[in-house]
C-alpha positions in Angstrom: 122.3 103.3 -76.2 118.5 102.7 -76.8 118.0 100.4 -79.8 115.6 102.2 -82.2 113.5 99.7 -84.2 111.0 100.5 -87.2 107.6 98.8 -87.7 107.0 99.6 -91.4 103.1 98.4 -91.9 100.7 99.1 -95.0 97.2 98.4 -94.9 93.9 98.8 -92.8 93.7 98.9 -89.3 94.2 95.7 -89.1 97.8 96.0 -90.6 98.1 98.2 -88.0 97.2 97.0 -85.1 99.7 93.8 -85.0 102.5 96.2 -85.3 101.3 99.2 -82.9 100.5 95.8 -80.2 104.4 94.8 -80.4 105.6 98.7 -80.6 103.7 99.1 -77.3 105.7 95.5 -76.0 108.9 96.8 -77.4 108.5 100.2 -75.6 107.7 98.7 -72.2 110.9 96.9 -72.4 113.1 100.2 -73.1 113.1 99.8 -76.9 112.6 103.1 -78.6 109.9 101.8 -81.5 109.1 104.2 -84.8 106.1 103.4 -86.6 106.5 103.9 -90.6 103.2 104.2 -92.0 100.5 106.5 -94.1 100.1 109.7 -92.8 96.2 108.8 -91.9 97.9 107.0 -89.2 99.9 109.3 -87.4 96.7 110.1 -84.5 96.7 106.5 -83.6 100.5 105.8 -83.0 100.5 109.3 -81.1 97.5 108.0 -78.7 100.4 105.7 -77.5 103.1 108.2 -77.5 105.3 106.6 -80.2 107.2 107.4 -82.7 105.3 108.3 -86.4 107.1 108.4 -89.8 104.9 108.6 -92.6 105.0 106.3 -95.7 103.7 108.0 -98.7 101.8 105.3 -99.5 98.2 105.1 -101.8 95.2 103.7 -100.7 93.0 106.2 -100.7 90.8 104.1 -103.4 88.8 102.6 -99.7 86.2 104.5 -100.0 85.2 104.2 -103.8 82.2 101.5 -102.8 81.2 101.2 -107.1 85.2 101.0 -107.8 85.7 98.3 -104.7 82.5 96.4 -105.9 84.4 96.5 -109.4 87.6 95.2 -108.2 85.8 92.6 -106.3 83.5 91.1 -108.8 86.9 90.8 -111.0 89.0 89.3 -108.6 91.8 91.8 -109.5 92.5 93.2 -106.2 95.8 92.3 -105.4 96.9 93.0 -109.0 95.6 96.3 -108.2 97.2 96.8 -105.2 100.4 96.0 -106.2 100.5 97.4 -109.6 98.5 100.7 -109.3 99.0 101.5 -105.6 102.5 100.7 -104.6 104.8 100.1 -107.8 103.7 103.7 -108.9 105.0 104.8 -105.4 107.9 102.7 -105.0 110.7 105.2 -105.0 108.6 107.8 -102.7 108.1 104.6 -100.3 111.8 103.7 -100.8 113.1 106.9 -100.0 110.8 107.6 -96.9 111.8 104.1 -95.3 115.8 105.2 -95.5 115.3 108.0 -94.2 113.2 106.1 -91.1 115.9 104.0 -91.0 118.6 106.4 -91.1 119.5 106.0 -86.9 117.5 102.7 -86.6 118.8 99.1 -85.3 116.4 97.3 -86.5 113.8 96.8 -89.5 110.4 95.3 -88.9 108.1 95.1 -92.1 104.8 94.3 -93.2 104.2 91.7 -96.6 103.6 95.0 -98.7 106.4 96.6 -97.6 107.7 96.0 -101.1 111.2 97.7 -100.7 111.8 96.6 -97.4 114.5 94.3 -98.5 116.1 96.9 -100.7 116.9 99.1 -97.6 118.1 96.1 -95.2 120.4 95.5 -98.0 121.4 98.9 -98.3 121.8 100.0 -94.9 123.1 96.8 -93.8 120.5 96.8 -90.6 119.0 93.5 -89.5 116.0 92.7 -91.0 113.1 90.9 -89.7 109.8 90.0 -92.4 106.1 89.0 -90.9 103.1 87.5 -92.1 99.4 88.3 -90.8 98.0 84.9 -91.8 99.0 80.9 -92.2 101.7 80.3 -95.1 100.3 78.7 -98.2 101.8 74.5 -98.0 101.6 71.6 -99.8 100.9 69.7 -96.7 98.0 72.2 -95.3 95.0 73.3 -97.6 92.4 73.5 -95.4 90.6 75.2 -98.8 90.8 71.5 -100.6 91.1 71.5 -104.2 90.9 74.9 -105.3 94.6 75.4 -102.7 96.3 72.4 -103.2 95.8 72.9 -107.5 98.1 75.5 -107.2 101.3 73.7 -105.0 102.3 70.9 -108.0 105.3 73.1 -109.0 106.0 75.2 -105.8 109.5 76.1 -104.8 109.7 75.8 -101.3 109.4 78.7 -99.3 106.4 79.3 -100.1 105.0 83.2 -100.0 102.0 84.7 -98.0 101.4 86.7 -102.2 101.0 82.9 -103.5 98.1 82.4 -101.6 97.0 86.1 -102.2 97.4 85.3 -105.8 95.4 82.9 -106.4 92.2 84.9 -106.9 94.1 86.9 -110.1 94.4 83.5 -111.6 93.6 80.4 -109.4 93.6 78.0 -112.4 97.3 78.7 -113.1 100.0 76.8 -112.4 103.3 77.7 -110.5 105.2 78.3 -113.1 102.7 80.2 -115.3 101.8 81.7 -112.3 105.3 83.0 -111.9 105.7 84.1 -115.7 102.6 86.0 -116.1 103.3 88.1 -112.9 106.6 88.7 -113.4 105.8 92.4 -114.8 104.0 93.4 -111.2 107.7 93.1 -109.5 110.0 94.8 -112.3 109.4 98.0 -110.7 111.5 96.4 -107.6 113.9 94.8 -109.9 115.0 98.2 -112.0 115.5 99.8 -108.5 118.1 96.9 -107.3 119.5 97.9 -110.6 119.7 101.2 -110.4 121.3 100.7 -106.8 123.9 98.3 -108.0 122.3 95.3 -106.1 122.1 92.0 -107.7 118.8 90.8 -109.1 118.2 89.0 -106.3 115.2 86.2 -105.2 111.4 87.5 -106.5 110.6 90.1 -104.1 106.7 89.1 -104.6 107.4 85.4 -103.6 110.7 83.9 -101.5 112.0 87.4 -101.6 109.6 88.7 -99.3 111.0 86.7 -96.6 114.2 87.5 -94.3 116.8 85.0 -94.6 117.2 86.1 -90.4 114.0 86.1 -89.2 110.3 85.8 -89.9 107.4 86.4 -87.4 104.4 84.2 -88.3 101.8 86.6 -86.4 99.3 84.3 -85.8 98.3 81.3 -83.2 99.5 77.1 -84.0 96.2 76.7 -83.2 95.2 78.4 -86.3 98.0 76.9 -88.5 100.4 75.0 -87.3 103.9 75.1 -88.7 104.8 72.5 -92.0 107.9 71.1 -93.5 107.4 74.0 -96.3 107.1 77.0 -94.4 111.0 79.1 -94.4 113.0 77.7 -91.5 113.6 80.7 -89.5 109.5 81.0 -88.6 108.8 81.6 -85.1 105.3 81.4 -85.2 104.0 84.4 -81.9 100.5 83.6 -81.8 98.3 86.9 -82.5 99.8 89.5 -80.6 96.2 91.6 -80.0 96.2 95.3 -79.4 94.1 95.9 -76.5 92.6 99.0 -75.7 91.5 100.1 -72.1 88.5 98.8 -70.7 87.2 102.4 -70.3 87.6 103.4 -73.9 85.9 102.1 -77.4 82.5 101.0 -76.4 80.1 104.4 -76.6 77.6 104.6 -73.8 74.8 104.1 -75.9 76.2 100.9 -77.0 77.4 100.1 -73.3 73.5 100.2 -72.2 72.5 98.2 -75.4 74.4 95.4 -74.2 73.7 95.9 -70.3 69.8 96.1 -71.0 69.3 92.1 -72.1 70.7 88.2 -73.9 73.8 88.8 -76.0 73.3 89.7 -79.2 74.8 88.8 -82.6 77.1 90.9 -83.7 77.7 91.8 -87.1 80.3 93.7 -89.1 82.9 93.9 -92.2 85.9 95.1 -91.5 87.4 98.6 -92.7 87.2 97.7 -96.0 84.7 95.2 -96.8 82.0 97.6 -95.1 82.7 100.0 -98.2 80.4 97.5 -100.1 77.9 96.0 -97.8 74.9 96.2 -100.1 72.4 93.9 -98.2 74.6 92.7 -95.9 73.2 94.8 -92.0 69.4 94.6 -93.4 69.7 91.0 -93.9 71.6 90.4 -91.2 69.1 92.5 -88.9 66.4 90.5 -89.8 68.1 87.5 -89.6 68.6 87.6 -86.2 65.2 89.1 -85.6 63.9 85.9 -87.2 65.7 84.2 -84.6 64.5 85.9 -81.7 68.2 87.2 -81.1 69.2 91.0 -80.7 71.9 92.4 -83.1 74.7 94.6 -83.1 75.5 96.0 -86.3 79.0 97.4 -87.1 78.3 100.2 -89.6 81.5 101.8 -90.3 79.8 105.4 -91.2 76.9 104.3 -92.6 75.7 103.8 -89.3 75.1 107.5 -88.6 72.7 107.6 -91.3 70.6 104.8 -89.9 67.6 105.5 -87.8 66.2 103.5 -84.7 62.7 102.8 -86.1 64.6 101.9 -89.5 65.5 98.8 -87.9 63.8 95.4 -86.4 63.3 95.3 -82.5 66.1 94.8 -80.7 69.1 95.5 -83.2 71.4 98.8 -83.2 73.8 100.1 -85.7 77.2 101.2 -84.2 80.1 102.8 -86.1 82.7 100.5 -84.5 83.4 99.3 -81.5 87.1 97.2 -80.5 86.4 93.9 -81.1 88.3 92.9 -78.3 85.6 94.1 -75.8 82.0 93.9 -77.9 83.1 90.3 -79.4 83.2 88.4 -76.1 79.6 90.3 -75.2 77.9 88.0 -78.6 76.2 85.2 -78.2 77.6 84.6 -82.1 80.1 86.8 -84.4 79.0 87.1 -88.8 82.4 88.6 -89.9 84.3 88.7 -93.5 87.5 86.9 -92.5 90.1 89.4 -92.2 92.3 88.2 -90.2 92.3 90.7 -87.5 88.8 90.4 -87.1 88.7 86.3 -87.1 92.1 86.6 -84.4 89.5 88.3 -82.0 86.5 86.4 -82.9 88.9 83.4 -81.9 90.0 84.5 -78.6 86.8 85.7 -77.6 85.8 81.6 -77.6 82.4 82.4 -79.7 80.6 81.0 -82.5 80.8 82.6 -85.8 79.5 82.8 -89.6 81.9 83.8 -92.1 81.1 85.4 -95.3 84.7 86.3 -97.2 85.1 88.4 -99.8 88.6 88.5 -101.0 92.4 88.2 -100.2 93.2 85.4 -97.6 89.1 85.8 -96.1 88.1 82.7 -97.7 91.3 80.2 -96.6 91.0 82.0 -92.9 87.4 80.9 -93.1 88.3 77.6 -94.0 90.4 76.8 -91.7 88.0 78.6 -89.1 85.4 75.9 -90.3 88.1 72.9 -89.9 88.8 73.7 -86.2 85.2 73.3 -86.1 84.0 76.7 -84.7 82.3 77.9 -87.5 80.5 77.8 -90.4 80.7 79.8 -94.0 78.5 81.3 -96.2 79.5 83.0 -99.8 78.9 86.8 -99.6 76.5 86.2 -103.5 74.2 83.6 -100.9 73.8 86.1 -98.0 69.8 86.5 -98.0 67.7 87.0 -94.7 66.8 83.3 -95.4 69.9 81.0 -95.4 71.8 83.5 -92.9 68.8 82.5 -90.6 69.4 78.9 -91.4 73.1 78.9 -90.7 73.2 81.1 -87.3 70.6 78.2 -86.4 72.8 75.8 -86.3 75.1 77.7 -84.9 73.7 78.5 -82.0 71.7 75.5 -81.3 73.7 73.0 -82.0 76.3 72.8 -78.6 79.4 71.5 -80.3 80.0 74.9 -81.7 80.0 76.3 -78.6 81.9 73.9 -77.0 84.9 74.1 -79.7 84.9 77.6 -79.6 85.3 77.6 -76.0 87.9 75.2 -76.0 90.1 77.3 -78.7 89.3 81.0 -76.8 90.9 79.3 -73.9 93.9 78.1 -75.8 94.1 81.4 -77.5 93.9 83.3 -74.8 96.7 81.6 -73.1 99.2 82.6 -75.7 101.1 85.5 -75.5 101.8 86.7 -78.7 103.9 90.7 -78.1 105.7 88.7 -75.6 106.6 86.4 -77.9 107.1 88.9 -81.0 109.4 90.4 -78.0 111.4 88.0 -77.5 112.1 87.1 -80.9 113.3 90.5 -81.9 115.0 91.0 -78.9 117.1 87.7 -79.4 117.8 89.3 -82.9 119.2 91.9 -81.7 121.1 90.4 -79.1 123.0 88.7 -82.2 124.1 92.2 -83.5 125.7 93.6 -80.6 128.0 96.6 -81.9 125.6 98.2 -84.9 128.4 99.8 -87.2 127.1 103.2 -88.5 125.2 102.4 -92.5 127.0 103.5 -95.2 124.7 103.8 -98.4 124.1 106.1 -101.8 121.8 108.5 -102.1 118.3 107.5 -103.4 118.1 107.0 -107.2 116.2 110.0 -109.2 112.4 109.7 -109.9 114.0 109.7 -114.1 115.9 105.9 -113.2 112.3 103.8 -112.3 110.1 103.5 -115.2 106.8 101.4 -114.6 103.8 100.7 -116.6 101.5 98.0 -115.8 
């Protein structure tokens, strides 16, 4: 019998991605892979002819720009999140991840699939956790200070949310920490209840972790593993979804890039874009100043942008798969996600970060340690001191050398293979999967939340 496995993800496209890249691996070797996920998802997982079951899942706040700004400039995102986008949905996510589950094998989730350990426990299926970027440790704070303030009281493992965290409130420590958030996860808590499960470890720090197996999706040569991290890590290395050749680059773009030097390329993510303000204008003149062409990665904005508003030699795309337009630049000015500095990383060029939020600013530092880059803070991003940085990016050779050196390394690693043969040795522990026997879901009238 096939083993069917679900790959429960919740985020932008690049918390899809990771997920879709090791569904494709898992297919290929006769797996039969389900993708749980919003609903705004379903065309992408179908372009690969596998299997879609929608999460009801809330984030449709994305394209709010004054409301993201808001968020932002409070540093109350992840409280947001968590307390106003999932918790409210908890038992609707709950209830359409049992149901994915139902004639599953196997249970694959992202960080914010909150009850993902709920329904291993439930349905007695193995569980596997992930993380998308390096585990917060005592021993490796490439952020200095404003990290390693928050690790005096830590209980190892430590959680992929503590580092998330620390923006809500970076001053606190551990154990204040721990005590002021305890409200965001009682949501999870009354629904263990209501199931008859114990209380279990804090589902928004060790909790989130399988005691089985947890895939660090992301390279050693980013962060390499520490005494702190939880002991069943297999760290994969970034397991990149690669499109076609043939497909992503539009053929206006396609001749852009044929018709001279490499450019610099510029863009914010899914999210970040939302709230650009300055950032193309500045960047566009920028690398005008420099004597450098410039792709800039719009999002939708870009369709409102005309030729002749913009300096020689720049054009505004909507988006293009970093994987093919990144190894094209002659330097990369991202935000930080971590999709977006995976492929900036394998693509062995030099690049500017400017990070917003969430893990951004730590995947900029340690982007900056390995020596490939340099950082900039979004409230400094003028015309002026961009110039200044891309300058020494570009014409100062070590850069280039190091980034080299690292694409190589990076490009080496095989990181679906790996994710592969991880899960696949998981499952090769459970050999006779006994049919689940679990109650029903609990009634909407049982979980009570206000934040």
């Amino acid at each position: 019998m096939v083993d069917r496995i679900v790959l429960a993800t919740y985020g932008s496209l690049g918390d899809l991605y990771p997920y879709l890249a090791i569904a494709r691996g898992l297919k290929a070797r006769g797996y039969q892979p389900i993708i749980a996920a919003a609903e705004k998802y379903r065309s992408y997982v179908a372009a690969e002819e596998i299997e879609f079951h929608p999460l009801r899942l809330e984030d449709t706040w994305e394209q709010d720009n004054k409301f993201i700004q808001m968020l932002m400039d409070s540093q109350r995102e992840v409280e947001y999140i968590i307390c106003y986008q999932l918790m409210p949905h908890l038992l609707a996510t709950y209830t359409d991840l049992m149901t994915a589950v139902r004639r599953a094998d196997l249970l694959i989730t992202h960080p914010l699939i909150l009850p993902g350990r709920i329904v291993a426990e439930q349905t007695q299926i193995p569980w596997i956790s992930t993380v998308l970027s390096a585990f917060m440790s005592v021993y490796d704070s490439p952020g200095g200070d404003r990290f390693a303030s928050r690790t005096e009281a830590i209980a190892s493992p430590v959680s992929e949310y503590e580092r998330c965290l620390q923006w809500v409130a970076k001053d606190a420590e551990q154990r204040q920490l721990r005590s002021r958030l305890r409200h965001w996860s009682a949501p999870l808590r009354q629904l263990r209840s209501s199931l008859g499960l114990p209380p279990g470890p804090d589902p928004l720090f060790e909790g989130q972790h399988s005691p089985d197996l947890v895939l660090a999706l992301f390279s050693q040569v980013f962060a390499r593993p520490q005494p702190d991290w939880p002991r069943q890590t297999v760290v994969t290395g970034f397991p990149f979804y690669d499109r076609p050749s043939n497909q992503g680059l539009s053929e206006e773009l396609r001749e852009f890039l044929d018709s001279g030097p490499p450019p610099i390329v510029f863009t914010l993510g899914s999210t970040v874009v939302w709230t650009a303000g300055n950032f193309y204008w500045s960047s566009a003149i920028a690398a005008h100043q420099l004597g450098y062409r410039s792709v800039l990665m719009m999002g939708p904005g870009a369709d409102s942008v005309r030729p002749d508003q913009l300096p020689e030699g720049a054009i505004a795309v909507n988006y293009a798969p970093h994987g093919q337009i990144f190894p094209r630049a002659a330097a990369i000015v991202h935000h930080g996600g971590m999709g977006t500095t995976a492929e900036a990383l394998r693509s062995g060029r030099r690049m500017l970060v400017v990070p917003h939020k969430y893990d951004q600013p730590e995947n900029a530092a340690r982007v900056v340690r390995l020596g490939v880059a340099r950082m900039l803070p979004p409230q400094q991003y003028t015309a002026e001191l961009v110039a200044n940085e891309l300058r020494q990016l570009l014409f100062e050779k070590q850069y280039a050398q190091k980034a080299a050196a690292i694409g190589e390394a990076i490009g080496a690693e095989n990181g679906v293979e790996t994710a592969c043969d991880a899960i696949a040795n998981l499952i090769g522990q459970y050999p006779s999967r006994k049919p689940a026997k679990y109650s029903d879901s609990p009634n909407d009238s049982q979980i009570t939340y206000s934040p």
